[in-house]
C-alpha positions as CSV (number, residue, x, y, z in Angstrom):
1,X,0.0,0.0,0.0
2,X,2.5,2.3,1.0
3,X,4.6,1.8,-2.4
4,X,1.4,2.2,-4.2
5,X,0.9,5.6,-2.7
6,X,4.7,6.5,-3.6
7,X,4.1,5.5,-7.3
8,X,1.2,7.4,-7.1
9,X,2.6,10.8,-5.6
10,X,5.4,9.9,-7.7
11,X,2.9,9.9,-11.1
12,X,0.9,13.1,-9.8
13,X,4.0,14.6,-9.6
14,X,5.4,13.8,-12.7
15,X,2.1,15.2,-14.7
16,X,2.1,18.5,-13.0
17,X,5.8,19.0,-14.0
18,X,4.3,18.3,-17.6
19,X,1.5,20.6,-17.4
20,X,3.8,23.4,-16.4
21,X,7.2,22.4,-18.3
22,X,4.2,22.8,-21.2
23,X,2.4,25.4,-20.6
24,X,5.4,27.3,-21.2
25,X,6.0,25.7,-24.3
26,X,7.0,27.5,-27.4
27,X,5.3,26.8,-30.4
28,X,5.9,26.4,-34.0
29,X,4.2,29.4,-34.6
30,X,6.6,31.2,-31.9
31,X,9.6,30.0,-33.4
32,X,8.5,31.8,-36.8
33,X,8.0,34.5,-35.0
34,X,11.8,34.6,-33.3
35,X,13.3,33.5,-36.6
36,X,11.3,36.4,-38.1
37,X,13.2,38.9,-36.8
38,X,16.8,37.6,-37.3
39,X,18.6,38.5,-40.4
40,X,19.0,34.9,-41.6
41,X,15.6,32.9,-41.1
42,X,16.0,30.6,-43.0
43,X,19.2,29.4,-41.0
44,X,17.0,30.1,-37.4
45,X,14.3,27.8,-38.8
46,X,16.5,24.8,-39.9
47,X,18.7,24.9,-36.2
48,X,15.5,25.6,-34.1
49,X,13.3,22.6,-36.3
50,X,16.3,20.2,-36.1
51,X,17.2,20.5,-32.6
52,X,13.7,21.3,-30.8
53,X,10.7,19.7,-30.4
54,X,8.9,22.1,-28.4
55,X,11.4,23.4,-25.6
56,X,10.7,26.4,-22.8
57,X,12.1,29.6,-23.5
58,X,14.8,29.2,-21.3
59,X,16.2,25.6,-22.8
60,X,16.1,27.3,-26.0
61,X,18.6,30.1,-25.4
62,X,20.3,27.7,-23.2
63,X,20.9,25.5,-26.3
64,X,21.4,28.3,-28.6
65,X,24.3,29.6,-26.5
66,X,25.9,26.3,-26.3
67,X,25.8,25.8,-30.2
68,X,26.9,29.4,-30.3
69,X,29.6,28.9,-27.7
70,X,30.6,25.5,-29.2
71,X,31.6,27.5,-32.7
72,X,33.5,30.0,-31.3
73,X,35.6,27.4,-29.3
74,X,36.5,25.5,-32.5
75,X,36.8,29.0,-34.3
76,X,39.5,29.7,-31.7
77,X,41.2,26.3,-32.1
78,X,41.4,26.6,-36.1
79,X,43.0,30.2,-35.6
80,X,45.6,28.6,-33.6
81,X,46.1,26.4,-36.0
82,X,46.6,29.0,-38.6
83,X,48.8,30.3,-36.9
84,X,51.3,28.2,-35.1
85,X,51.6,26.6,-39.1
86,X,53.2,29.2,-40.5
87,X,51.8,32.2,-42.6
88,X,52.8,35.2,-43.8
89,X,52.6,38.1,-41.5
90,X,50.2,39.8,-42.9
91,X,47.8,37.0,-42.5
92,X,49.3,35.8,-39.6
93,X,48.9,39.8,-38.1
94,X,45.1,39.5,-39.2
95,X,44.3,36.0,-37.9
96,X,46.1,36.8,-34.6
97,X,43.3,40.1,-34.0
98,X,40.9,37.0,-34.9
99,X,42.2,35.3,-32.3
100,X,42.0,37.7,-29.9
101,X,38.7,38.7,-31.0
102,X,37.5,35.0,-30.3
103,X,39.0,35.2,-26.8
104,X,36.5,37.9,-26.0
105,X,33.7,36.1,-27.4
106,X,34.3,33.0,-25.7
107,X,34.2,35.2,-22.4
108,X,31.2,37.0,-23.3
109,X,29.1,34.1,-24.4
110,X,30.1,32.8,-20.9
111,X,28.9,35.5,-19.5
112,X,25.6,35.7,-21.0
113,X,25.4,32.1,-19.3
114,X,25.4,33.9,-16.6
115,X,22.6,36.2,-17.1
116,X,20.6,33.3,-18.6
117,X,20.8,30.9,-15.4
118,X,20.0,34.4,-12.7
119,X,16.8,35.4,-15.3
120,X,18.6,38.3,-16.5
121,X,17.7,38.5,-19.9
122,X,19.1,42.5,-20.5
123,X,22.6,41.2,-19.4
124,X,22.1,38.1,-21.4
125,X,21.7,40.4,-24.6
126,X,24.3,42.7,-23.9
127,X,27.0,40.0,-24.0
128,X,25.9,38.6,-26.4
129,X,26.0,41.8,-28.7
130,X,29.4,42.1,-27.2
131,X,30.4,38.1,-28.5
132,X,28.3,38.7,-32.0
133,X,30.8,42.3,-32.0
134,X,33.7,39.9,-32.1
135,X,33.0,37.6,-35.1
136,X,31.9,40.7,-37.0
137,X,35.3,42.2,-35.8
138,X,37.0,38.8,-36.9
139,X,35.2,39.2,-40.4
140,X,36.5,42.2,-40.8
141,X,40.0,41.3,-40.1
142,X,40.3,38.4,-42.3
143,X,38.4,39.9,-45.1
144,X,41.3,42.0,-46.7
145,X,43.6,38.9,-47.0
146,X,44.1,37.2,-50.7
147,X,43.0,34.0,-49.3
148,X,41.1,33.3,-46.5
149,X,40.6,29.7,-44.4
150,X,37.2,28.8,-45.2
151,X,37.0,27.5,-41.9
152,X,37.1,30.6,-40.0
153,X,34.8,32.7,-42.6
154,X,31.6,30.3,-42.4
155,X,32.2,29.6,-38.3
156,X,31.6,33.8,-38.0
157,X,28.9,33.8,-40.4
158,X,27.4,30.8,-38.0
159,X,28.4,33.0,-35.0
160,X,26.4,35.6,-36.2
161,X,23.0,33.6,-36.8
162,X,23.4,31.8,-33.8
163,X,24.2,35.3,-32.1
164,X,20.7,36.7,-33.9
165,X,18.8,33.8,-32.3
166,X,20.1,34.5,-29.4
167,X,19.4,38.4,-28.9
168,X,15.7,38.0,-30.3
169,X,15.0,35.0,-27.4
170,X,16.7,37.3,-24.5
171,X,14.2,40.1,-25.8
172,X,11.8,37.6,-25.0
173,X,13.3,36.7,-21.8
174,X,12.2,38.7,-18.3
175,X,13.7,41.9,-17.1
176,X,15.1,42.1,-13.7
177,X,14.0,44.9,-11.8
């Protein structure tokens, strides 16, 4: 009897977690509208229909950050690369800012983490402005060179989109007081 009653507080449980963790759903309809107003779309639409079913607000910039996060780590370790194998300084002057560039993002997108886990969705969207700064930055500095590693170029285009997701959820996202 008394595990029955377990299993049953356990159950009860379980479906009021459901009923909230859905009520807060986000809808299809709701991701058009965040992919809407990002300058790539059609880019939002494909990441947010491949990786979501129907995820929380919260779980979505969550996972947006991590993808955005997880770019700009293997951005950094590619400019490295570059790098320590030897190119002319020119190049090797403009992929070094790139490098630096990347360590800020990094730290920013870290940051935004931050924000994200205490509800602050201001601070969440100011850093990551600041990391979405950097890949432009980086753009900017590899753009003038005769060849660029192809690597690098579409990892800050991604940066960006992923960056644009990001900012429209965090305006979605509560204000602290």
């Amino acid at each position: 009897m008394a595990a029955n009653l377990r299993n049953n507080a356990f159950l009860s449980s379980l479906m009021l977690l459901l009923l909230i963790g859905s009520s807060y759903a986000i809808t299809s309809s709701e991701m058009s509208t965040i992919c809407d107003k990002t300058l790539n779309p059609s880019f939002c639409l494909n990441f947010l229909n491949s990786n979501f079913g129907s995820p929380n607000l919260q779980a979505l910039a969550k996972t947006t950050l991590d993808s955005t996060q997880a770019r700009a780590k293997q951005t950094f370790k590619r400019l490295q690369s570059i790098i320590d194998g030897g190119v002319d300084p020119r190049s090797k002057l403009a992929y070094r800012s790139c490098l630096d560039e990347y360590e800020n993002t990094i730290g920013n997108l870290e940051e935004a983490f931050e924000h994200l886990a205490s509800g602050d969705g201001a601070g969440m969207n100011i850093k990551v402005s600041a990391a979405l700064d950097g890949a432009d930055a980086c753009l900017d500095d590899v753009k003038r060179l005769r060849s660029v590693d192809s690597a690098v170029l579409n990892n800050s285009k991604g940066i960006k989109n992923f960056c644009g997701i990001a900012l429209v959820i965090s305006n979605m996202l509560p204000r602290r007081a």
